[in-house]
C-alpha positions in Angstrom: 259.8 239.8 -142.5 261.9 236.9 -139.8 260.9 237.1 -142.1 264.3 237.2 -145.2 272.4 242.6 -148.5 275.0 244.6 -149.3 278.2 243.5 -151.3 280.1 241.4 -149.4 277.5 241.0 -146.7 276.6 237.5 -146.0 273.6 236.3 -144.9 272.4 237.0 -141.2 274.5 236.3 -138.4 277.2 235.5 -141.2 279.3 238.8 -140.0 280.3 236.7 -137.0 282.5 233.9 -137.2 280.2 231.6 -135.9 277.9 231.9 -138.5 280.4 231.0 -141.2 282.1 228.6 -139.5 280.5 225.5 -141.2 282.1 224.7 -144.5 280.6 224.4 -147.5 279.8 221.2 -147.2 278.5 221.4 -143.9 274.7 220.8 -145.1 275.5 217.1 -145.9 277.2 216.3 -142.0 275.7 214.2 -139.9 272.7 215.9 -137.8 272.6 219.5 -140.1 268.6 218.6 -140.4 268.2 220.0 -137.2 269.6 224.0 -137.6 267.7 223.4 -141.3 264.7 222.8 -139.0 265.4 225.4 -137.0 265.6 228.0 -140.2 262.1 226.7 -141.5 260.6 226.4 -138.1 261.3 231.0 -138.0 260.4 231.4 -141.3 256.7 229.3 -140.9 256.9 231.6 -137.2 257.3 235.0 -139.1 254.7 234.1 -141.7 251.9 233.3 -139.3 252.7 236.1 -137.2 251.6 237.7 -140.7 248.8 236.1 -140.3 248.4 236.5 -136.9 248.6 240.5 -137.4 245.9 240.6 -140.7 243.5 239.2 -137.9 244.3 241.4 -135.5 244.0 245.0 -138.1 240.4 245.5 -137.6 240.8 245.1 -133.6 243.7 247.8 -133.7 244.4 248.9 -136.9 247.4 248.5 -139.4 249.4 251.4 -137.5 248.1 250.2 -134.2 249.5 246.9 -135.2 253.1 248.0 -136.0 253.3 249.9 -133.0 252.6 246.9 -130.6 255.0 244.6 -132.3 257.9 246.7 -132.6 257.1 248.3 -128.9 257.2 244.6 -127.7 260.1 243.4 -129.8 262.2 246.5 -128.4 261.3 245.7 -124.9 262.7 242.2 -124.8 265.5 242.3 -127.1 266.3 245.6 -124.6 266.0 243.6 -121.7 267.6 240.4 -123.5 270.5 242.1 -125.3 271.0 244.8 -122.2 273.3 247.2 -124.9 276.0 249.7 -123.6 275.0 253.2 -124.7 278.8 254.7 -124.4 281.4 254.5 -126.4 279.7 255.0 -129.6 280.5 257.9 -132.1 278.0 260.5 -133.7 278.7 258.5 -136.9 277.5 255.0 -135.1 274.3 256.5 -133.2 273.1 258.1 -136.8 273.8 254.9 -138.4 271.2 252.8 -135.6 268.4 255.7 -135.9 268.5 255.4 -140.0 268.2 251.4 -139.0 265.6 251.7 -136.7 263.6 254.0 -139.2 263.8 251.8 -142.3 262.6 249.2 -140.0 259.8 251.0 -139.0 259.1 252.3 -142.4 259.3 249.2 -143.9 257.2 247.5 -140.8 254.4 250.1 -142.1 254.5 249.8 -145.9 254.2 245.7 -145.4 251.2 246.1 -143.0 249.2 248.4 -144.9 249.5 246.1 -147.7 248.5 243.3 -145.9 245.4 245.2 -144.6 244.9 245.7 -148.7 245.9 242.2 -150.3 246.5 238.7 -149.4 249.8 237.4 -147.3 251.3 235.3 -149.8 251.3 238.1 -152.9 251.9 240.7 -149.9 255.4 238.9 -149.5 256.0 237.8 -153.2 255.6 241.6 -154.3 257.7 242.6 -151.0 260.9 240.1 -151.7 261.6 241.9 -154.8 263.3 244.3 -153.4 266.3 242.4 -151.5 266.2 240.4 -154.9 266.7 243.5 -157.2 269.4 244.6 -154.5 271.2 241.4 -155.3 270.7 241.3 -158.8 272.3 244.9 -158.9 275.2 244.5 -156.7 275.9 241.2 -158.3 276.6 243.2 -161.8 277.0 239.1 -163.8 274.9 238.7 -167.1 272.8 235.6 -165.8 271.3 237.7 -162.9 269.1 239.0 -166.1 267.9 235.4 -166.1 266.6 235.3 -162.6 265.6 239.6 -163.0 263.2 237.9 -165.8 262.0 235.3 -164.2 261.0 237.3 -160.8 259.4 239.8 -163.3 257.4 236.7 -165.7 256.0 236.0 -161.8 255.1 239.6 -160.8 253.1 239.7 -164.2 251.8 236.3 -163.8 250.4 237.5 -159.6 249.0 241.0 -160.9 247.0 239.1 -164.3 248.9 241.1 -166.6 248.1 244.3 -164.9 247.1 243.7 -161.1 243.8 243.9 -162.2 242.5 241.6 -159.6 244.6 243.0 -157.0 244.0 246.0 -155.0 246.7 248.4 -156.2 247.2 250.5 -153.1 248.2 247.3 -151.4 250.6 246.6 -154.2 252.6 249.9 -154.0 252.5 249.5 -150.2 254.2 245.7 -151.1 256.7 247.5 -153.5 257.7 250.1 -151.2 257.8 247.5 -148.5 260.0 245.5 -150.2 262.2 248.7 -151.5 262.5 249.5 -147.6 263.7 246.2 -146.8 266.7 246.7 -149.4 267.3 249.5 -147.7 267.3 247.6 -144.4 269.7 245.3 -145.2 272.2 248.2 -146.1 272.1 249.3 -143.3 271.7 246.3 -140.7 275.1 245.5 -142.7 276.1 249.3 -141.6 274.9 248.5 -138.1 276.2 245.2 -137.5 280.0 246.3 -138.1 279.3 249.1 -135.6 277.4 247.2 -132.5 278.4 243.8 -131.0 276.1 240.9 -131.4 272.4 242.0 -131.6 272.6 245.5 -129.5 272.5 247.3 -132.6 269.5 245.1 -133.3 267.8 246.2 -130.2 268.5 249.9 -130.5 267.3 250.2 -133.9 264.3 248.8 -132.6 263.6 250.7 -129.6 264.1 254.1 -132.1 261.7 252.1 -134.4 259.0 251.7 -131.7 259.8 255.5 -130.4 258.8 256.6 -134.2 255.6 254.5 -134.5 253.7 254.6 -131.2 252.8 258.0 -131.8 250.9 256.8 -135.1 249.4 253.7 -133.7 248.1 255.8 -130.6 247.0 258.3 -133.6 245.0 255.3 -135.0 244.2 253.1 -132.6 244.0 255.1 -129.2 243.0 253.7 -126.1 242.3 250.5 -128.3 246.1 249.5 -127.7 245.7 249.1 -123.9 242.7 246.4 -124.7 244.2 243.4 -122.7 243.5 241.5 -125.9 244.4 243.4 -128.2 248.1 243.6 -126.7 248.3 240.2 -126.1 247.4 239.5 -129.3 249.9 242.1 -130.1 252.1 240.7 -128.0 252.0 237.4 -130.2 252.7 239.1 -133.2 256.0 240.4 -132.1 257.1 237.0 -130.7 256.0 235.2 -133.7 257.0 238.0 -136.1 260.4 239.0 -133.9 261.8 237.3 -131.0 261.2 233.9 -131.7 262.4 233.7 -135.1 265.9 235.7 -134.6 266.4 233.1 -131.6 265.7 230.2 -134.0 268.2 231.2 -136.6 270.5 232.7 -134.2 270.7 229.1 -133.0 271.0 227.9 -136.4 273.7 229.8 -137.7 275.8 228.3 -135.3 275.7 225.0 -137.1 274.4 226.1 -140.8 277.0 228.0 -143.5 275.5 231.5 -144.4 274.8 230.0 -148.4 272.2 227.6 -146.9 270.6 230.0 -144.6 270.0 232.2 -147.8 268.5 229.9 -150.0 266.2 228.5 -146.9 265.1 232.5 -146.8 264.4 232.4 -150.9 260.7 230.1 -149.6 259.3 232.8 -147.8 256.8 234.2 -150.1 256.1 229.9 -150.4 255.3 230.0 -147.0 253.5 233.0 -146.9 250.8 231.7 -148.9 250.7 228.7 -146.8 250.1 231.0 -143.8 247.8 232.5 -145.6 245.4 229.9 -146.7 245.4 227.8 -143.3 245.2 230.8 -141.3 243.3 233.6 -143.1 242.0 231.3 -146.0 243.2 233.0 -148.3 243.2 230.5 -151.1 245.5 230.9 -154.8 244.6 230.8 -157.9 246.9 228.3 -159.9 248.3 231.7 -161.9 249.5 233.2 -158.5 251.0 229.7 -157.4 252.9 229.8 -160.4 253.6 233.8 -160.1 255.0 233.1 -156.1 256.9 229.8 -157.6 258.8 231.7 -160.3 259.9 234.6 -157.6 261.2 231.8 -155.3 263.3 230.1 -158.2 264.6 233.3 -159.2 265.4 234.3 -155.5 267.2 231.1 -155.2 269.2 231.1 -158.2 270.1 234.6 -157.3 271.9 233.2 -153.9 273.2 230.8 -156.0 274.8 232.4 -158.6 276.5 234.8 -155.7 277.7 231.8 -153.7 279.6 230.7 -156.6 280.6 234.0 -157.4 282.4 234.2 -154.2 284.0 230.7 -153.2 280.8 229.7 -150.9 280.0 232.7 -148.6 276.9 234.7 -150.3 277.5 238.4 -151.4 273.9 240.3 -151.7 271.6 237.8 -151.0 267.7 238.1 -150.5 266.7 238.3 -146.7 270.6 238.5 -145.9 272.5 240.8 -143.5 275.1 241.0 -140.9 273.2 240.0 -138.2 270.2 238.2 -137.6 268.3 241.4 -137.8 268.2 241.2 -141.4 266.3 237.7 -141.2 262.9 238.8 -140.2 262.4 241.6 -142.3 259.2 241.4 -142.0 
């Protein structure tokens, strides 16, 4: 949940000076389509890896599926990142475990409501919680506005009282999304503490240590299928590896503000993903519903990038470090 914080966190990778060394008006240079591209090009990649996974739950199983995608996504950003384990205070180590098991809580939560409802309300219901984070820390009188609008679109996705959608899946959405919030506290924590993305990496190892206990629970010898892991396999790179390395390499060239509002279309995708992939097809009130949570999303990252001269403050799908871009 690529796909994708804190007061005075901006968005990911934006804690290193790379990330906020384009200007504000580095969006209208000469060649800035291309980290733009890049941007979309993780959030379509974490969105059909959302896709990818729903296909894969009856093969191995929500937990199963968690537990192969974080167990994946730990081994290569362990062997990628290769992170020192000395040096590091009590107060550091406890801050990476509490990372790595809000990422694994809210890894479960999001799955088990995709196993419940469809991908793009899955990740409408799910981004309301880095919005309502932003909204909060932003403490100005027209965040109400965009706190209105994101709630006119939940009402308008659950038909004035989720009566066509399975409510299960719905809390699991909420209390995904209330875990992401959560997640980008502290991959902000995290990211002050660990260089680059080792903090990253060790929050997801402790993440994968949690969960493959419940997805052998679930799935048992299921998880060994040579499919089945490669399919796995998939999900993490899609969900994971590939889209941290596309906005990694985008932040180079794309100011923090941008990279924010780009994040705002991921319930937008989402449904995409969801209807060429799973077929899961809208009705116009849900279009509308997932359209009003984007606008208010955006304006949210707007209003903050004003607020603070250009670098966003609590931004949906923002953090430190490019952790905090695939939430999902």
């Amino acid at each position: 949940m690529s796909i994708p914080s804190t007061p005075g966190a901006a968005a990911p990778s934006s804690s290193t000076p790379v990330a906020s060394s384009a200007g504000p008006g580095a969006p209208h240079r000469r060649g800035s389509l291309g980290p733009v591209g890049l941007v979309l090009a993780g959030g379509v990649s974490v969105q059909f890896g959302g896709a990818l996974a729903v296909t894969l739950m009856p093969r191995a199983g929500a937990l199963g599926v968690v537990a192969l995608r974080l167990l994946v996504a730990a081994v290569v950003l362990l062997l990628v990142c290769r992170p020192r384990l000395r040096g590091y205070s009590r107060t550091d180590w406890g801050t990476v475990v509490v990372f790595g098991v809000t990422m694994s809580a809210m890894n479960g939560l999001f799955y088990q409501a995709l196993d419940r409802i469809a991908l793009g309300p899955a990740v409408t219901l799910e981004v309301l919680g880095p919005l309502a984070l932003s909204v909060l820390a932003s403490r100005r009188a027209v965040n109400l506005v965009w706190a209105a609008l994101a709630l006119a679109g939940v009402f308008l996705l659950g038909g004035g009282g989720f009566g066509g959608l399975d409510l299960a899946g719905v809390a699991f959405a909420l209390g995904a999304g209330a875990m992401w919030a959560a997640y980008i506290v502290f991959s902000a924590r995290t990211g002050r503490r660990f260089p680059q993305a080792d903090g990253l990496a060790l929050a997801m190892a402790v993440g994968a240590l949690l969960f493959l206990p419940l997805g052998i629970a679930e799935s048992g010898a299921r998880l060994a299928d040579p499919v089945t892991f490669a399919l796995g396999a998939g999900v993490a790179l899609l969900s994971s590896v590939l889209p941290y390395t596309l906005e990694l390499l985008a932040l180079r060239r794309l100011p923090a503000a941008t990279f924010a509002i780009l994040m705002s279309l991921e319930p937008a995708i989402a449904a995409t993903a969801g209807f060429l992939v799973l077929g899961q097809a809208l009705s116009a009130p849900q279009a509308l519903a997932i359209a009003l949570v984007v606008a208010a999303s955006m304006g949210a990252v707007r209003t903050q990038v004003r607020r603070r001269g250009g670098v966003p403050g609590s931004v949906p799908g923002a953090g430190p470090g490019p952790e905090a871009a695939s939430g999902q």
